[in-house]
Phi, psi and omega in degrees: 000139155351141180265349175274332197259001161274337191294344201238026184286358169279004167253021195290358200262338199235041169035074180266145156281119195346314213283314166350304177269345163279015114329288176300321215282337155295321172304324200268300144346289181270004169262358166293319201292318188273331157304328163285339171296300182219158202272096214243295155259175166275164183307313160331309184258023200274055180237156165287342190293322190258331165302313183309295199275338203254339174254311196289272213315319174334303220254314184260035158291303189327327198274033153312290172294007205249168200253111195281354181274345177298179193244322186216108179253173203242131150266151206255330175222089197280346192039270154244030138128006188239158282031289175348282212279334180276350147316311197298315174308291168321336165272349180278312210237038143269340174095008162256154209266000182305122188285122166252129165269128155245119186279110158220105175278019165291110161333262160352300191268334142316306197299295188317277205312344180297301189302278183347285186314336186264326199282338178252012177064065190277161162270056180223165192222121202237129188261117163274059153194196216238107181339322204264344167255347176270133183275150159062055188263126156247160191216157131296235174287164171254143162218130168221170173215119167073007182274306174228160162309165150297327177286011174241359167253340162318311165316294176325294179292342188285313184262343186241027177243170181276300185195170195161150176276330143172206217190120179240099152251181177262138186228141203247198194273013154217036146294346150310322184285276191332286194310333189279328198275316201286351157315337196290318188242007174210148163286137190227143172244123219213179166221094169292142158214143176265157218282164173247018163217027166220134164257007157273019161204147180243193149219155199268140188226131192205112172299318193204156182229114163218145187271133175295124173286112180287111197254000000 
């Protein structure tokens, strides 16, 4: 087998195309590169190996859920580009034309994901501001990863987007715990899948959101 489609055999399930990972494998270049200048990612994971498993592949299970009929999806805290930029590859090299916005108020990490985006020609867009003062935001899907708890990206959607189709997270290894508490104040109309590179995480694919009236 390919020495590339072996680094990427947990995606073997969602027919990605080849040229995809000679994407990532760039992508991943260059967030290797940029990492040693400034702190993009953590240190921890700065190897390509743990970058590969823990960032790319982590990030392009999601695009089961993500809703290929949008006009736009939003990453609410794109950082060094995951979720965002590694979905934006995958729709580059499936052939759809869906625009990803990505919210990152980091100078520094705006500057990366821009040179990403031109050097590998993405459908994306990098918003340099802060989610949380903008109003009346529409989306197809929403994605966020490592970015806020859930009750505080709920909070978000709730109050600054207009409308959207549905919110794909990462849920780490006491997310049973987090979902259980935050059922106690929102309604959730939801989904699990359990993750393919952790077995303590799943992701949540969640349709519809309304906050429980506290009487």
């Amino acid at each position: 087998m390919d020495l590339i489609l072996q680094k990427y055999l947990l995606l073997k399930s969602q027919n990605v195309p080849r040229e995809t990972f000679f994407d990532f494998e760039t992508y991943i270049s260059m967030l290797l590169k940029k990492n040693d200048e400034i702190n993009i990612i953590s240190k921890k994971t700065g190897k390509d190996y743990l970058i590969r498993e823990r960032h790319i592949i982590d990030s392009a299970q999601i695009i089961e859920f993500v809703d290929l009929n949008s006009i736009n999806i939003t990453d609410i805290g794109s950082g060094g580009g995951v979720p965002g930029l590694v979905i934006a590859i995958m729709l580059k090299n499936i052939k759809k034309t869906i625009k990803i916005n990505l919210y990152e108020k980091s100078h520094n990490k705006s500057v990366f994901l821009r040179k990403v985006i031109r050097d590998l020609k993405l459908n994306a867009e990098v918003i340099q501001k802060n989610i949380f003062e903008e109003e009346n935001i529409e989306s197809g899907t929403i994605m966020a990863r490592a970015f806020k708890p859930l009750p505080i990206i709920l909070e978000l959607i709730f109050k600054n987007f207009k409308n959207y189709n549905n919110i794909i997270l990462f849920m780490g290894s006491s997310g049973e715990k987090v979902l259980k508490e935050t059922l106690k104040n929102w309604d959730l109309e939801f989904e699990k899948k359990k993750s393919i590179t952790s077995k303590n995480s799943f992701l949540l694919n969640i349709k519809n959101i309304k906050k429980k009236i506290r009487i």
